[in-house]
ZAMARGU-4260 file (C-alpha; in steps of 0.2 Angstrom, whole numbers, plus 5000, padded with zeros to 4 digits):
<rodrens>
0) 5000/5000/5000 | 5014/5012/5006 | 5023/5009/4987 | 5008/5011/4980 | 5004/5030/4988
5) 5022/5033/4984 | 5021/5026/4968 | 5006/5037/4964 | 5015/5054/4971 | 5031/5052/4959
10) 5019/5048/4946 | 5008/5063/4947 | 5024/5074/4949 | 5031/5069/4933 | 5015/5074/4925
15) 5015/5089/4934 | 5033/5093/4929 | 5028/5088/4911 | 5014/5100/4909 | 5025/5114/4916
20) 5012/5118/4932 | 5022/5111/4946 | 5022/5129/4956 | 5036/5136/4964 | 5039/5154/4973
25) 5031/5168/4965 | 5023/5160/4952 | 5038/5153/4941 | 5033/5145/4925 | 5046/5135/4913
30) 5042/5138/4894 | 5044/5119/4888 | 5042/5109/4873 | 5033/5095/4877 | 5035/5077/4866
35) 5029/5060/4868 | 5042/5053/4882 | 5048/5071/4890 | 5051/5088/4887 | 5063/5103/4882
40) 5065/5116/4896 | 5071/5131/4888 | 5070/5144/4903 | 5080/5131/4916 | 5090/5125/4899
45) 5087/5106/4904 | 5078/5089/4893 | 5071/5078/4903 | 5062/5061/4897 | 5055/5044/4904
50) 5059/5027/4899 | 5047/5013/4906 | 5050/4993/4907 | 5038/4979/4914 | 5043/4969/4930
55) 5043/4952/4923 | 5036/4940/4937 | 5045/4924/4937 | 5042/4910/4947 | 5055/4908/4963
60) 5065/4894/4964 | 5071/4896/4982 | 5075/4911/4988 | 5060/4920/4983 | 5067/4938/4988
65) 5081/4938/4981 | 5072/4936/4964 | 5060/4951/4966 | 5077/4961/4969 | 5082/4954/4954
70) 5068/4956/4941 | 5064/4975/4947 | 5085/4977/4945 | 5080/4970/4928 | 5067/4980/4924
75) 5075/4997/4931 | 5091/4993/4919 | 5080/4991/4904 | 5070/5006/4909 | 5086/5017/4911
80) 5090/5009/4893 | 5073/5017/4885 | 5075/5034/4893 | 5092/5036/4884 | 5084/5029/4867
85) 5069/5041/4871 | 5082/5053/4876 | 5091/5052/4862 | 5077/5057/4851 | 5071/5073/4862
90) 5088/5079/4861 | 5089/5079/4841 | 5073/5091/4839 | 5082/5105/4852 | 5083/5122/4842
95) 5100/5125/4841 | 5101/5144/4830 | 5087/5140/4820 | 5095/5123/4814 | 5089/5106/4825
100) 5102/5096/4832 | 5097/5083/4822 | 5104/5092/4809 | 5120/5096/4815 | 5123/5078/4819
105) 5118/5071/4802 | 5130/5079/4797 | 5144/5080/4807 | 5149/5060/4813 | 5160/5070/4827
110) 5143/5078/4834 | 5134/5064/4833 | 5147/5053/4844 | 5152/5067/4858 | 5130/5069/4860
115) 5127/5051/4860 | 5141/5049/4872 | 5134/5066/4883 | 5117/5055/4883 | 5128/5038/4889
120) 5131/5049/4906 | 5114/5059/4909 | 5109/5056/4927 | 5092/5051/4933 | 5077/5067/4939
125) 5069/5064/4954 | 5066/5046/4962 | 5062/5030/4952 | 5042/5027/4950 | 5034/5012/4952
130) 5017/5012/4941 | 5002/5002/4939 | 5002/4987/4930 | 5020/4980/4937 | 5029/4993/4929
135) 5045/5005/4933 | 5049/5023/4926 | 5062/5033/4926 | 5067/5050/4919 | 5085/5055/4913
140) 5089/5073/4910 | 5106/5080/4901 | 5107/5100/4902 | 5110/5111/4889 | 5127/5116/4894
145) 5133/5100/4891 | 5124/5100/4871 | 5129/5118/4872 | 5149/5115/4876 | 5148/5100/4859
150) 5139/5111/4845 | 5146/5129/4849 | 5159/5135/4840 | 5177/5141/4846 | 5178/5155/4835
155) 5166/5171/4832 | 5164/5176/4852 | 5168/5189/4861 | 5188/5187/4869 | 5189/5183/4886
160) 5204/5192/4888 | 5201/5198/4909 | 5202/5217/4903 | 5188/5229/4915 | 5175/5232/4905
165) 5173/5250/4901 | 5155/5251/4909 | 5159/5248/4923 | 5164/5267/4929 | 5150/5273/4922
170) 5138/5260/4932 | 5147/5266/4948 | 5143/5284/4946 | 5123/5282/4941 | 5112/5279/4956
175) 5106/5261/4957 | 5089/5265/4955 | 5091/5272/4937 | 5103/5257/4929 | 5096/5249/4917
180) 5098/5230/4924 | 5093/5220/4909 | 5086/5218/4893 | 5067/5210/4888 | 5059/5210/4873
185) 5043/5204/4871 | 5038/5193/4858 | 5023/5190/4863 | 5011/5195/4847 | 5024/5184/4836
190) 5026/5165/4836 | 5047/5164/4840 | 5053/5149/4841 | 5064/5146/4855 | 5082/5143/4852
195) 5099/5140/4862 | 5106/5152/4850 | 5094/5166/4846 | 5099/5184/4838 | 5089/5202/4840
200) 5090/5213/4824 | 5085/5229/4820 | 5074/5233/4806 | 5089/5237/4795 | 5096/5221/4797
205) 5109/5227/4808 | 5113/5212/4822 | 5110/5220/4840 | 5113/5207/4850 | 5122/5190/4845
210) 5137/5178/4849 | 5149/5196/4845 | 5141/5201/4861 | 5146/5190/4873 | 5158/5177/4877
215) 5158/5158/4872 | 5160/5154/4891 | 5143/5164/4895 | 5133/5155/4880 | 5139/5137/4886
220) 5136/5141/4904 | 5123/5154/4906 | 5114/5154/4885 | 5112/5170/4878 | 5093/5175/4882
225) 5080/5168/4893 | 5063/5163/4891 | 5046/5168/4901 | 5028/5167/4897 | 5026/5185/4908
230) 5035/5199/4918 | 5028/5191/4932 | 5036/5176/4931 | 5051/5174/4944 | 5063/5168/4929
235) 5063/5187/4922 | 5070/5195/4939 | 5080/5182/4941 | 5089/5183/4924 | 5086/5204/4921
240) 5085/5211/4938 | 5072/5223/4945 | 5075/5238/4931 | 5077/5229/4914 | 5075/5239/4896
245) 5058/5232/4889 | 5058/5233/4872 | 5044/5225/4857 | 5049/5215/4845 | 5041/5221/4826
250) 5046/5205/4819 | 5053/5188/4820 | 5063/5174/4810 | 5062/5157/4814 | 5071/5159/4832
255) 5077/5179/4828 | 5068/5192/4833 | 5066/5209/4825 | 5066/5226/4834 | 5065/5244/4826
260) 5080/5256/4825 | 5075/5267/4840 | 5074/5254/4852 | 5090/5248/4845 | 5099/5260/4849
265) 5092/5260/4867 | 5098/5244/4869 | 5116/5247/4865 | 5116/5262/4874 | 5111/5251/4889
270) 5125/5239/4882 | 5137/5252/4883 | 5134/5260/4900 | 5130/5244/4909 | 5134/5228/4901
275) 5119/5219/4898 | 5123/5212/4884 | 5138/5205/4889 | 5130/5199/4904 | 5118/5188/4892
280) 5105/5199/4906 | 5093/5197/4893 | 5075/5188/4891 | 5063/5184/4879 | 5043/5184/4883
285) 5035/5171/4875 | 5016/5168/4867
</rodrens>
């Protein structure tokens, strides 16, 4: 009865997780991709997905314990083994820049291996479930750091030479109340699709924000934009702070979205007197 109740509380949570509704402190709501077997968080950059297996009941022999133990550690291995097929298939319809990494693996053989080999070593989400029917679940997850540090490039990004960044003696001498602490631009009236890799461009054509903007480091570890469905959600204060530059977007392409030439200019003003862009301190709203 007890594995049963527990059984039922991990089951309920996955679902939970799935449909992006498990509630956290004020109000924080992922923007996920949902599939068949998981889903792609793009706000806490994570891909999570479920593999199932039956317990096979066989009849004891002798030691009727130690038989149970062995079919449900039969039935959690081939579990494990479906999440990372299932895993496997999530991962290959991630947006990288607009290209799927599906993509980027057919046709590079080197990509293909290093993202196989990431999915060999992702590590189990929350606790193994035990379902109806006499059968086990269990999720794997890989972050997107980790598919990040594979498929961006070397070259292209900002140095990372140590140097003091110019902005910062002019952040020191504007009162805190009246820094500009991020950047958000809301997409909201356009269907963007969400990206690891995403640009902002001006109506001109002219990049405003892009991988010149920041380092590689900050796109492997951080990503260049996040991703909210509000201004409410606790990802944008997390990720912009309490005083960001809001800014609508005109336009989009594919995963690129497209601002006019005013509010570009505001943008790298805020750039250049406070470092946003270089921070990555910059989020996408979300239909």
């Amino acid at each position: 009865m007890l594995k049963q109740a527990m059984a039922s509380r991990y089951y309920v949570y996955f679902l939970l997780i799935s449909s992006g509704l498990v509630s956290q402190e004020n109000s924080s709501r992922s923007f996920i991709v949902r599939t068949e077997h998981g889903f792609i968080d793009y706000s806490n950059r994570i891909i999570i997905c479920r593999g199932t297996a039956n317990i096979i009941e066989k009849q004891p022999v002798d030691d009727t314990f130690n038989l149970i133990e062995k079919n449900l550690r039969l039935a959690k291995g081939q579990a494990r083994t479906q999440a990372r097929k299932n895993l496997v298939e999530i991962v290959k319809k991630v947006n990288f820049d607009g290209r799927l990494v599906e993509d980027l693996m057919t046709n590079e053989p080197l990509i293909k291996n290093r993202v196989e080999s990431l999915i060999g070593s992702a590590y189990q989400q929350g606790e193994i479930e035990y379902l109806e029917k006499n059968k086990v679940a269990i999720a794997l997850a890989v972050r997107m750091s980790g598919i990040a540090e594979i498929l961006v490039d070397v070259e292209g990004y900002r140095s990372e030479d140590g140097s003091i960044p110019s902005y910062l003696m002019t952040r020191a001498i504007v009162p805190k109340s009246e820094r500009i602490s991020g950047v958000v631009i809301d997409a909201r009236e356009h269907s963007v699709d969400p990206s690891m890799s995403p640009e902002i461009i001006d109506m001109q054509g002219n990049l405003v924000y892009g991988i010149l903007h920041y380092t590689r480091s900050k796109s492997v570890n951080t990503g260049p934009v996040g991703y909210a469905y509000s201004m409410d959600d606790k990802n944008v204060g997390q990720r912009v702070g309490g005083n960001p530059l809001v800014v609508e977007a005109v336009g989009f392409l594919d995963d690129d979205v497209y601002i006019t030439s005013m509010d570009a200019e505001k943008v790298r003003d805020a750039e250049k007197n406070f470092g946003v862009l270089s921070n990555c301190r910059v989020m996408f709203l979300m239909q």
